[in-house]
Gaussian input, Z-matrix of N, CA and C with variables (Angstrom, degrees):
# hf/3-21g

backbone

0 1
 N
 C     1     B1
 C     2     B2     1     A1
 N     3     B3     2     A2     1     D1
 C     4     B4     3     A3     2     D2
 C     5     B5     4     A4     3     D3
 N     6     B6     5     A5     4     D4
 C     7     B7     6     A6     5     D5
 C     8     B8     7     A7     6     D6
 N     9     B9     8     A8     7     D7
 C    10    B10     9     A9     8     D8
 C    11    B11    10    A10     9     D9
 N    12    B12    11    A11    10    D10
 C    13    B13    12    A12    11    D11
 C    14    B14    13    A13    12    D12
 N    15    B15    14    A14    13    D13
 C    16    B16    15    A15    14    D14
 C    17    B17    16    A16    15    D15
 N    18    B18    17    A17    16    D16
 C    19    B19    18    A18    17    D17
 C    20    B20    19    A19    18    D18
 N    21    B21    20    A20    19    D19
 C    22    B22    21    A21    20    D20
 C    23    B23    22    A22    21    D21
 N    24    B24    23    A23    22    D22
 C    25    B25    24    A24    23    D23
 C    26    B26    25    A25    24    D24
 N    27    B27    26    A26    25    D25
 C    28    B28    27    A27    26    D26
 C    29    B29    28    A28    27    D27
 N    30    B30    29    A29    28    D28
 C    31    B31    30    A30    29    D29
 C    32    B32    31    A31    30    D30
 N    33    B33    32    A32    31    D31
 C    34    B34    33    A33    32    D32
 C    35    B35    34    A34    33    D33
 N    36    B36    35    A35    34    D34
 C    37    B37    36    A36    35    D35
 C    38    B38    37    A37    36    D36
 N    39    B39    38    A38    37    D37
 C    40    B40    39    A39    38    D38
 C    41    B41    40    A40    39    D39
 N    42    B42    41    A41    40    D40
 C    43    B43    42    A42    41    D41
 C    44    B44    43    A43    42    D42
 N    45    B45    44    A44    43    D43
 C    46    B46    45    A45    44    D44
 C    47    B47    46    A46    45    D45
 N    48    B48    47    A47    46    D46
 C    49    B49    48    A48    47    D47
 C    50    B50    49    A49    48    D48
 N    51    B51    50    A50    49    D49
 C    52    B52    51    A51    50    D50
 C    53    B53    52    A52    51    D51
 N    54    B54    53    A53    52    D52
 C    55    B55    54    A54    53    D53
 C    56    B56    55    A55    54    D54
 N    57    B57    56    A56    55    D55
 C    58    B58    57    A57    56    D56
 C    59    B59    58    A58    57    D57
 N    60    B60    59    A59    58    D58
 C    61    B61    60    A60    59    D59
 C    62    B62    61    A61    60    D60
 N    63    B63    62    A62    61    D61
 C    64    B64    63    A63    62    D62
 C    65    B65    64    A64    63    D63
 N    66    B66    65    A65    64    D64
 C    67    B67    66    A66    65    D65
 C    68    B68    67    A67    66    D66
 N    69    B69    68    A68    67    D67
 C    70    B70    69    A69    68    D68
 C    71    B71    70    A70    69    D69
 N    72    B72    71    A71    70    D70
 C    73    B73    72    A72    71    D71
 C    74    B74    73    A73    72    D72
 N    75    B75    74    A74    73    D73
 C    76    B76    75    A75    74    D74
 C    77    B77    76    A76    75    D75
 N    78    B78    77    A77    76    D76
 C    79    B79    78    A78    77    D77
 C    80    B80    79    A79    78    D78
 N    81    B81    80    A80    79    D79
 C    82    B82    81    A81    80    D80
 C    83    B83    82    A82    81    D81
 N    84    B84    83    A83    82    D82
 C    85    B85    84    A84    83    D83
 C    86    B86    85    A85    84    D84
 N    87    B87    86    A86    85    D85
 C    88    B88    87    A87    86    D86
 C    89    B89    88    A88    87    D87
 N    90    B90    89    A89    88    D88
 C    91    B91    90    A90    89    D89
 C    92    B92    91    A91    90    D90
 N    93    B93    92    A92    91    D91
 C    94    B94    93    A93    92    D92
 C    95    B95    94    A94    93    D93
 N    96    B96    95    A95    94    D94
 C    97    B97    96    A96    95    D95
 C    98    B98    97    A97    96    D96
 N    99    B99    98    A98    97    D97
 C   100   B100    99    A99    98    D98
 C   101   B101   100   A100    99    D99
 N   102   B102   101   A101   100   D100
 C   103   B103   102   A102   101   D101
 C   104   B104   103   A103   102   D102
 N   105   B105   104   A104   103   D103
 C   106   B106   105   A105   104   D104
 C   107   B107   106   A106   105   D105
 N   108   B108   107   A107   106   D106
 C   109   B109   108   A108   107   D107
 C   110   B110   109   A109   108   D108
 N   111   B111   110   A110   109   D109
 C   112   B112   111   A111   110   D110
 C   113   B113   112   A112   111   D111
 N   114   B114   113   A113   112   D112
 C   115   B115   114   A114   113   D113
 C   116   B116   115   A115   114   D114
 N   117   B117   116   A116   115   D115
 C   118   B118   117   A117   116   D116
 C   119   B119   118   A118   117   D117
 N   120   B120   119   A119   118   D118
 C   121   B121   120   A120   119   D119
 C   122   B122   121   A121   120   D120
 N   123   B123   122   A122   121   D121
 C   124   B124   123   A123   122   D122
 C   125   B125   124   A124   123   D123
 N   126   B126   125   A125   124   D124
 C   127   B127   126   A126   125   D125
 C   128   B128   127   A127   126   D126
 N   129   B129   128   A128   127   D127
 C   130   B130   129   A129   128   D128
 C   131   B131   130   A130   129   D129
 N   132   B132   131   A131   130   D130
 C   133   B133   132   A132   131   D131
 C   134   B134   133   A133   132   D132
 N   135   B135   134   A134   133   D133
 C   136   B136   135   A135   134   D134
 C   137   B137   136   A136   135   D135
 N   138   B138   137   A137   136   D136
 C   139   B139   138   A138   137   D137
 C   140   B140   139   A139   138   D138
 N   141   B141   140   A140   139   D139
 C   142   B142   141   A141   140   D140
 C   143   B143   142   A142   141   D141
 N   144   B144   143   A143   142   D142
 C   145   B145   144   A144   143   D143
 C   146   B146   145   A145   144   D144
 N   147   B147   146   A146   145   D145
 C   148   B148   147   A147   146   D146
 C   149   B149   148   A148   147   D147
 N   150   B150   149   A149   148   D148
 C   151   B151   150   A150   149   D149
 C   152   B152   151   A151   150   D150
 N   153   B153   152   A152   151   D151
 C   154   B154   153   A153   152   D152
 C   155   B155   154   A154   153   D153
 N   156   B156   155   A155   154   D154
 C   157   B157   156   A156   155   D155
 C   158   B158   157   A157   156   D156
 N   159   B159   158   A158   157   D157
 C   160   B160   159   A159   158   D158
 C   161   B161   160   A160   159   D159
 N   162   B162   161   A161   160   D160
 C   163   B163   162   A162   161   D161
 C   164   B164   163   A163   162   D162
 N   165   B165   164   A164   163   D163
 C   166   B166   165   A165   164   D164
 C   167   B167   166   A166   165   D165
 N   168   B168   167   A167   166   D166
 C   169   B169   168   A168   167   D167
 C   170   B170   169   A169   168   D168
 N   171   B171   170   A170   169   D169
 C   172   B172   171   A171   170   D170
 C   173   B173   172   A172   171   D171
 N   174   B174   173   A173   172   D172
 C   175   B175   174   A174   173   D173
 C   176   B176   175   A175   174   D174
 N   177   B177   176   A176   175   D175
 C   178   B178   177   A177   176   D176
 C   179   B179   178   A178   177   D177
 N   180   B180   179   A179   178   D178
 C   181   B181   180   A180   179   D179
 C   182   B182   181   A181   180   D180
 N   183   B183   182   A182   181   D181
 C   184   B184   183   A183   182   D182
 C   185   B185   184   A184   183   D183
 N   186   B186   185   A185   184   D184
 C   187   B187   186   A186   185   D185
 C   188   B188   187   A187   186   D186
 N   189   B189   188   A188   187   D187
 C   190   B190   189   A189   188   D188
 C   191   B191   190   A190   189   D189
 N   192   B192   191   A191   190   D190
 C   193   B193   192   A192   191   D191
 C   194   B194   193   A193   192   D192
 N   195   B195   194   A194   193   D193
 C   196   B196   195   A195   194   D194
 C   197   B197   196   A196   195   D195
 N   198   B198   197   A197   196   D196
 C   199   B199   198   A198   197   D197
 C   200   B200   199   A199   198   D198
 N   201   B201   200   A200   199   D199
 C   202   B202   201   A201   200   D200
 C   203   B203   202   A202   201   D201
 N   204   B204   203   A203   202   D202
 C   205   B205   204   A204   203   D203
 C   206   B206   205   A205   204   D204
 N   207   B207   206   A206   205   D205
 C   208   B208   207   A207   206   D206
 C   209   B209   208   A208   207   D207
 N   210   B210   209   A209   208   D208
 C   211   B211   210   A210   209   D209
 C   212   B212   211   A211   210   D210
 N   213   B213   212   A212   211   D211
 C   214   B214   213   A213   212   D212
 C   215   B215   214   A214   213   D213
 N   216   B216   215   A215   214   D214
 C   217   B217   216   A216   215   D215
 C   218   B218   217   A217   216   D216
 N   219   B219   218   A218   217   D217
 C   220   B220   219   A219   218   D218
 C   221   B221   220   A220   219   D219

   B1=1.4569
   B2=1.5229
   B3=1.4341
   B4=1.7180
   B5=2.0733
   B6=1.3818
   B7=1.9084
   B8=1.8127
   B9=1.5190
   B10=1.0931
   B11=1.7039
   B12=1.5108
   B13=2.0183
   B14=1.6255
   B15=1.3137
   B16=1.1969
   B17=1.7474
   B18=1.4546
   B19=1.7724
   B20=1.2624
   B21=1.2503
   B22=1.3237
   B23=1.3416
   B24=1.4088
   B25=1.7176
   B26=1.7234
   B27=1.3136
   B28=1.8549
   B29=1.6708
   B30=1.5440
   B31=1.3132
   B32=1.3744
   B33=1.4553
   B34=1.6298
   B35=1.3814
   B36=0.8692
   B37=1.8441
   B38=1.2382
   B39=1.4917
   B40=1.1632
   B41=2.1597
   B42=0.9582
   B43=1.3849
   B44=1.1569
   B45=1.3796
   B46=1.4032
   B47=1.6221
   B48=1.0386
   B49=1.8795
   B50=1.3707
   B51=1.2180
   B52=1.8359
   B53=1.5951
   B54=1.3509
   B55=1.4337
   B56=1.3547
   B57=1.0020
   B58=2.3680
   B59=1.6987
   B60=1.4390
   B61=1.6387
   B62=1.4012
   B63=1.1563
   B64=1.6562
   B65=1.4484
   B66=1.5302
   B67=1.7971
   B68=1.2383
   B69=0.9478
   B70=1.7336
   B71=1.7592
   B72=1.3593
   B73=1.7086
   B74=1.6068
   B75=1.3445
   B76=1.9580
   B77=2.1754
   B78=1.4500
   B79=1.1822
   B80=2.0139
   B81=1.4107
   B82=0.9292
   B83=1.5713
   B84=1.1512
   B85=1.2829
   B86=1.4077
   B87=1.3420
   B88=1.9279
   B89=1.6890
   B90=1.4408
   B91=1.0593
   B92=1.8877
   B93=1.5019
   B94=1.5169
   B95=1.4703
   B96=1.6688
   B97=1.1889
   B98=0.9126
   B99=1.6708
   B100=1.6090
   B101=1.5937
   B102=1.2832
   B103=1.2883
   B104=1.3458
   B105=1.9435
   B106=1.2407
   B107=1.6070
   B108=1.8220
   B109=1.2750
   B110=1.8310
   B111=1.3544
   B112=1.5542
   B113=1.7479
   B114=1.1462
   B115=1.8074
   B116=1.4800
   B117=1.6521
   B118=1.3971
   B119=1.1547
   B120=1.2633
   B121=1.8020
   B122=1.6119
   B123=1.1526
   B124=1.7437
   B125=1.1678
   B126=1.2052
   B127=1.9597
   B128=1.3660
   B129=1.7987
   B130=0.7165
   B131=1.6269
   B132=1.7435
   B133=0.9936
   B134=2.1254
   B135=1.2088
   B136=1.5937
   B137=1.8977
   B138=1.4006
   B139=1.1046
   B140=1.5132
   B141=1.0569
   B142=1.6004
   B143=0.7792
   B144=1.2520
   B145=2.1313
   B146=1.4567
   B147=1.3998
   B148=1.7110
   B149=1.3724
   B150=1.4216
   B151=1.6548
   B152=1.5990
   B153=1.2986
   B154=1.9487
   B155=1.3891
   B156=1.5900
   B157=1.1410
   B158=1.2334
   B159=1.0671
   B160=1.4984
   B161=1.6035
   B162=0.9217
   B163=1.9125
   B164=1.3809
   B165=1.4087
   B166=1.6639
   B167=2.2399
   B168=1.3373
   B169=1.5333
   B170=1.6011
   B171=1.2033
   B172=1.3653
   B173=1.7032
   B174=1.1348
   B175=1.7629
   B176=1.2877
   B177=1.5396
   B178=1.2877
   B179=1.5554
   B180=1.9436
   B181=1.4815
   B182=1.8214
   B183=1.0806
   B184=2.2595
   B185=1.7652
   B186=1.7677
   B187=1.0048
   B188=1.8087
   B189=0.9096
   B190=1.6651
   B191=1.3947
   B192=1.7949
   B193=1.3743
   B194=1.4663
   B195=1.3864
   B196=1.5397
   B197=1.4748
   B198=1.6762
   B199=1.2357
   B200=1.2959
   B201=1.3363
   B202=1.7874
   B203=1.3595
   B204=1.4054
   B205=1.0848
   B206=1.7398
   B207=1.1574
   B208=1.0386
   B209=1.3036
   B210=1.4286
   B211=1.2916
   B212=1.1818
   B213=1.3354
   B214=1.2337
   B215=1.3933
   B216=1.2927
   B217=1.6418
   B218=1.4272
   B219=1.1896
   B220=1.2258
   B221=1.4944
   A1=108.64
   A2=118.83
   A3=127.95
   A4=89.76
   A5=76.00
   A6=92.87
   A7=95.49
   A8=109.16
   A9=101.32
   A10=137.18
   A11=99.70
   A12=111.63
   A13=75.06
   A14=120.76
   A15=118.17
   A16=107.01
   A17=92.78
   A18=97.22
   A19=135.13
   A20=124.67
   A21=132.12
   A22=120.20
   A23=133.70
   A24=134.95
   A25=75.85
   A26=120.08
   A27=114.01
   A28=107.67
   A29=110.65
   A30=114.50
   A31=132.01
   A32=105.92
   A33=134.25
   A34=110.65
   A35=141.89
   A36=144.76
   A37=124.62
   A38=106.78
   A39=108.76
   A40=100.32
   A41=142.94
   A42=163.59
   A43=115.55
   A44=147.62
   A45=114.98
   A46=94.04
   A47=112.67
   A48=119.07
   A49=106.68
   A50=112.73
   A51=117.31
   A52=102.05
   A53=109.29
   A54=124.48
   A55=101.73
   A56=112.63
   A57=113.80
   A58=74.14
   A59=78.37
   A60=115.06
   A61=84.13
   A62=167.86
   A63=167.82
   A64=80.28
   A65=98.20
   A66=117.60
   A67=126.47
   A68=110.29
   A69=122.49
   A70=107.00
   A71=91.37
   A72=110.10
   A73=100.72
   A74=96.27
   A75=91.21
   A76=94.06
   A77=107.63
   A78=108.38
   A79=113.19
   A80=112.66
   A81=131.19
   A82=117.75
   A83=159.25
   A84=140.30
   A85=94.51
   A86=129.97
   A87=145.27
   A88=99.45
   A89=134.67
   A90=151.12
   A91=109.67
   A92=93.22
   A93=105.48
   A94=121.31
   A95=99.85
   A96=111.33
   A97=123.77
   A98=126.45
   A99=113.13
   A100=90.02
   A101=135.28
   A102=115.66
   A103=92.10
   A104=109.97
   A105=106.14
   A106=146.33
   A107=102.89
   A108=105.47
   A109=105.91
   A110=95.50
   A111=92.25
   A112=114.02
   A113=112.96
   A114=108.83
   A115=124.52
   A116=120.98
   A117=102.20
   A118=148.91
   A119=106.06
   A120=122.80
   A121=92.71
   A122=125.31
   A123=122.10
   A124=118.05
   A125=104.15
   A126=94.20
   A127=91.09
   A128=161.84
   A129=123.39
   A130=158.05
   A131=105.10
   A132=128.95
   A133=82.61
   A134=103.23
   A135=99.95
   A136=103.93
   A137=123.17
   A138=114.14
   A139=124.28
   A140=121.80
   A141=110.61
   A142=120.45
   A143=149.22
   A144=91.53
   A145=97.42
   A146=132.63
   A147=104.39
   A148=117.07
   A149=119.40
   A150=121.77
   A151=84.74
   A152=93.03
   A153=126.06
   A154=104.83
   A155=135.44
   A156=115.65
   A157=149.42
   A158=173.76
   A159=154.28
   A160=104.50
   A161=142.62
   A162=152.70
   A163=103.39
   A164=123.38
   A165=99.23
   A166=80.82
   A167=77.01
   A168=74.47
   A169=136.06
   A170=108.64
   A171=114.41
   A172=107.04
   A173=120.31
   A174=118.87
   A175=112.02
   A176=117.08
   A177=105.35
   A178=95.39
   A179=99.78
   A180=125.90
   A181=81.28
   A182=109.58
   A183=98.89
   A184=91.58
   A185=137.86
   A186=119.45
   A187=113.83
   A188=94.26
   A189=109.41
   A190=122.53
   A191=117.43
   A192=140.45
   A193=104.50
   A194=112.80
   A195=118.66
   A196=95.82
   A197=124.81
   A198=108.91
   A199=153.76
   A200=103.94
   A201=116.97
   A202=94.54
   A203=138.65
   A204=137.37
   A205=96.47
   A206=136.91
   A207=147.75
   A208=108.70
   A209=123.02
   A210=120.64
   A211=110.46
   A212=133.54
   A213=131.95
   A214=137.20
   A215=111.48
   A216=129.63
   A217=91.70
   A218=156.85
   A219=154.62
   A220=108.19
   D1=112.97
   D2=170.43
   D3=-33.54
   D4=153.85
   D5=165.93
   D6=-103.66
   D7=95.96
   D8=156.94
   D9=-93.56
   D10=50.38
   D11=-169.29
   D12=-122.76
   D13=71.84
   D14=148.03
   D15=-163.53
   D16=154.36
   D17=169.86
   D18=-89.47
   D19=136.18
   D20=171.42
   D21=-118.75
   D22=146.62
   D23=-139.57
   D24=-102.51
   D25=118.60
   D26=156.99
   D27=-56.01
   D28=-27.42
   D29=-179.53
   D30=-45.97
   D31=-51.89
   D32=-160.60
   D33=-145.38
   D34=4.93
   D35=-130.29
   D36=-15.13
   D37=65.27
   D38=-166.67
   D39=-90.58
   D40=-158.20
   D41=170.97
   D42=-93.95
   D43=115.70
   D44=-175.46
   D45=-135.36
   D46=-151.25
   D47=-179.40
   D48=-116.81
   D49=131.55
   D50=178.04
   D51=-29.44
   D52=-62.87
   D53=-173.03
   D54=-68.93
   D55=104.22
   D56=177.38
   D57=-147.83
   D58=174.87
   D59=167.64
   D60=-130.35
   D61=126.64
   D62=62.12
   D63=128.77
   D64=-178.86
   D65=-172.23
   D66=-100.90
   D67=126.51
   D68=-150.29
   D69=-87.65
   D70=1.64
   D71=175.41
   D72=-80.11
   D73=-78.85
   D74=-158.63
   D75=-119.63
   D76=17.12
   D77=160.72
   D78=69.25
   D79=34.99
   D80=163.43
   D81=-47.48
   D82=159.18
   D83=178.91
   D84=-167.54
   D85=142.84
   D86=-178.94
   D87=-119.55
   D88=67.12
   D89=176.86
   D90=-27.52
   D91=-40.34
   D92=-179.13
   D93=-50.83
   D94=-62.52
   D95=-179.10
   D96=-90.52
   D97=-18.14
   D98=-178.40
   D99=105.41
   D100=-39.58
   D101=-171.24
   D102=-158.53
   D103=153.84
   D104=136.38
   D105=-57.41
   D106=139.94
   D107=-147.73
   D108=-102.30
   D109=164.39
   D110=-176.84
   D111=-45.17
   D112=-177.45
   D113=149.87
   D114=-87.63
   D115=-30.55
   D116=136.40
   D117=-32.45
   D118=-61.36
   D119=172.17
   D120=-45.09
   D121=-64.30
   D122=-170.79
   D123=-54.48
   D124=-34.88
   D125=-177.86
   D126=-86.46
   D127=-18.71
   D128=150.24
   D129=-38.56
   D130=-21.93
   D131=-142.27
   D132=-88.59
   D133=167.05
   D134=172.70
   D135=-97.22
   D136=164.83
   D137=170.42
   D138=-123.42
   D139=147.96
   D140=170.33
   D141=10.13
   D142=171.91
   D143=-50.52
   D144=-85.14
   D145=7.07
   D146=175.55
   D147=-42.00
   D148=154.82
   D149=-179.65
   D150=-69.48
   D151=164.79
   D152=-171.59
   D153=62.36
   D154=-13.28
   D155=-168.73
   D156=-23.18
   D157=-137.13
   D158=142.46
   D159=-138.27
   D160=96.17
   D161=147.90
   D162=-27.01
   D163=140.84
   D164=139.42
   D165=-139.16
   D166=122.99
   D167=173.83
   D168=55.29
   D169=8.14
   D170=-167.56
   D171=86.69
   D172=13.16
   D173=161.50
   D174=-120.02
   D175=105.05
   D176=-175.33
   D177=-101.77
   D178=-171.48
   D179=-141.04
   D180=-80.77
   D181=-33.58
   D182=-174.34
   D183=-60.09
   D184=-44.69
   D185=-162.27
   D186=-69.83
   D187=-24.89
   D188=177.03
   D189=-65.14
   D190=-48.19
   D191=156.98
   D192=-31.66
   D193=-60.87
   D194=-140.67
   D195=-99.23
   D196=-19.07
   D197=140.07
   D198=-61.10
   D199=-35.88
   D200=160.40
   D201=-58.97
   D202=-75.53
   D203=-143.56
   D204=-49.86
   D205=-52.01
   D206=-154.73
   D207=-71.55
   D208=-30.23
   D209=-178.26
   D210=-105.03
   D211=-18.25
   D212=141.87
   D213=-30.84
   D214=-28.80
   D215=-171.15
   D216=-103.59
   D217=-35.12
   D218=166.80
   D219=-33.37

């Protein structure tokens, strides 16, 4: 099972630290929360179009899901 209790920049994919304020690489920033969030935290989130959904850039949290999921089954 991937360790998903860590962050990755949707920006750049870089690695970052639970604790960030956005990515100090190419300056990504999650206005909502104050920081980028784990990949747990993301697949929690609901996606389009439910109300509150969460965006990041035009990649939402179902494209992320259905990637783990996918490499998981591999």
């Amino acid at each position: 099972m991937p360790n998903l209790n860590i962050v990755i920049c949707p920006g750049c994919g870089s690695e970052l630290s639970v604790d960030n304020r956005g990515c100090p690489d190419c300056g990504y920033e999650n206005n909502e929360d104050g920081r980028l969030l784990t990949l747990a935290e993301l697949l929690e989130r609901p996606s389009y179009p439910t109300l509150g959904a969460m965006r990041l850039n035009d990649v939402c949290p179902a494209f992320i899901k259905a990637v783990m999921a996918a490499a998981q089954a591999v």
